[in-house]
N, C-alpha and C positions, 0 to 999 in steps of 0.2 A: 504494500500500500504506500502508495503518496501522496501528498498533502498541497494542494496546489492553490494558492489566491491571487485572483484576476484583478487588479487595481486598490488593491485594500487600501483605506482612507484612515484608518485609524488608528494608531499606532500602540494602542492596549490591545487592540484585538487582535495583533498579528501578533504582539509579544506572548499574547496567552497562547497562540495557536502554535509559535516556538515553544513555550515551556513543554506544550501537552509533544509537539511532536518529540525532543528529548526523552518524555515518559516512556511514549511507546515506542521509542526508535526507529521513527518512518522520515523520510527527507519532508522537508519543506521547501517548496517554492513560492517563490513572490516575483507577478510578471508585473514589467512598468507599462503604465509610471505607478509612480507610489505614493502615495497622500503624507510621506514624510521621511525621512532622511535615516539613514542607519544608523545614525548616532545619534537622533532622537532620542531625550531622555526617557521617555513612557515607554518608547518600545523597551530602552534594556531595562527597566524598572519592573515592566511586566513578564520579562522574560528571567527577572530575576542572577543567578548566579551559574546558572542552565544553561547560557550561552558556546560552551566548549561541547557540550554533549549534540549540540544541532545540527545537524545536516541540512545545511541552509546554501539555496540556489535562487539567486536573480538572474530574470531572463530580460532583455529587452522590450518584447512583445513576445504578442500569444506564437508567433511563426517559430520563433527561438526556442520560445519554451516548448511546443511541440514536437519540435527537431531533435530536442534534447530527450524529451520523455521517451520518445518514440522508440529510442535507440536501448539496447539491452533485454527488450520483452519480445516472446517468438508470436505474442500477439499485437495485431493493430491496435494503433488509435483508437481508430472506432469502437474498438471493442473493449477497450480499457479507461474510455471516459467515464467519469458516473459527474453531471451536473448539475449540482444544487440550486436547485433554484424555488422561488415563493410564490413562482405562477405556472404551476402545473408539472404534470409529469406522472410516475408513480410514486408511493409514497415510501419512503426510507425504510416503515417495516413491511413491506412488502416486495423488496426490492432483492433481486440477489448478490453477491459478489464473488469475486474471487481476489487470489492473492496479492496479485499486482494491481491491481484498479489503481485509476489515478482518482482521486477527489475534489473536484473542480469549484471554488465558490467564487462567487463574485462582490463586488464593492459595496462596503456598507448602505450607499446612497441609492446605487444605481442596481448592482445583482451584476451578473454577468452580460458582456457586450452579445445585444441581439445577435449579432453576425454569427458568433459562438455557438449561442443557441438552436441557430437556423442550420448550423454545418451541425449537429447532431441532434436533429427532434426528439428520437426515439430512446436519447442517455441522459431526460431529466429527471429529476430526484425531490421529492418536495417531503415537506413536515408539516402533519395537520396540524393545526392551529385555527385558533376560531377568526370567522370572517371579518371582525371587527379589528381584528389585528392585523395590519399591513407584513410584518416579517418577526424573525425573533434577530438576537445579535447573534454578530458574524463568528465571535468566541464560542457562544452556546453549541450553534451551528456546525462548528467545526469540531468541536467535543464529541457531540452526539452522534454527528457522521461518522466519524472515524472509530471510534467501540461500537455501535453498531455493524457497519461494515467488518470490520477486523473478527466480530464474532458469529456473523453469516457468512463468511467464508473459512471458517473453523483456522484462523490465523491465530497464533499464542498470544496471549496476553502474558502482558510484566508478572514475574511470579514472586514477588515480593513480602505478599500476604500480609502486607500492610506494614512494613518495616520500612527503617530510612537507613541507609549508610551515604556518607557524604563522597560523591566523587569525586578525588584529586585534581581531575580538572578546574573544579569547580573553585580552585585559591590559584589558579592560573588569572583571574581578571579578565579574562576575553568577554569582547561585546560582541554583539552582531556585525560591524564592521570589520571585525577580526576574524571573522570565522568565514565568511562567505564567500562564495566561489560563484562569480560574475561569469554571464555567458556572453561568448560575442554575437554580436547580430550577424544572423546569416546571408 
């Protein structure tokens, strides 16, 4: 599984969706632009001390980060999109996965670029929620996407059993700036 956000605007919600990715140890990507800078104090605040454990990937746009995704899995794209989005689709428990899925969410404001949308109708992903409610947030969202998915396609979960040990990286000081590996535009 990987964790993928399309223009993300706000920089708590991408630092939470670093922390969670570090939990469960899935990459993170984040395709531009980006509603705030890597050395954004909120993001490393919300991402905490976590920042060395991330598998963290900026793409320039969706072309880049697709190129990228695309490469190492013996399945397509197509087949390994799952789109979240808050207008329509099937709904996250009724959806199936497998191991590699990429996770796709889009901008706090906007959701994912139509365009996106329209190159794969048939890989969106929605969360019931009641109609008077426009969306949930993009942290929530990425929380519950991701342990759901990871546990409809019988993916291990952290076996922790609810202990903490501290990991060494974690007195290294590395931020998000430090740790990420920038794609070129293709």
């Amino acid at each position: 599984m990987e964790l993928v956000l399309v223009h993300p605007e706000i920089p708590h919600n991408t630092g939470c969706a670093a922390r969670l990715a570090a939990a469960l140890g899935v990459p993170l990507h984040l395709v531009e632009p980006l509603g705030f800078k890597l050395e954004d104090r909120y993001l490393k605040r919300a991402g905490l001390d976590y920042w060395p454990m991330v598998d963290l990937h900026v793409h320039p746009n969706w072309k880049a980060a697709a190129k990228a995704l695309e490469a190492g899995s013996e399945r397509s794209l197509q087949d390994r999109i799952r789109l979240f989005s808050a207008r329509g689709g099937t709904s996250l428990f009724e959806s199936s996965f497998k191991g590699d899925d990429l996770l796709v969410f889009g901008s706090e404001s906007g959701g994912l670029p139509a365009e996106l949308l329209a190159s794969y109708p048939n890989n969106r992903i929605y969360i019931p929620i009641n109609q008077g409610v426009r969306s949930l947030n993009l942290a929530n969202v990425v929380c519950l996407g991701a342990y759901t998915a990871m546990v409809a396609a019988d993916q291990p979960l952290p076996d922790n059993a609810g202990g903490y040990v501290r990991d060494d990286r974690a007195d290294l000081g590395l931020q998000p700036d430090d740790v990420v590996k920038k794609a070129d535009t293709p």
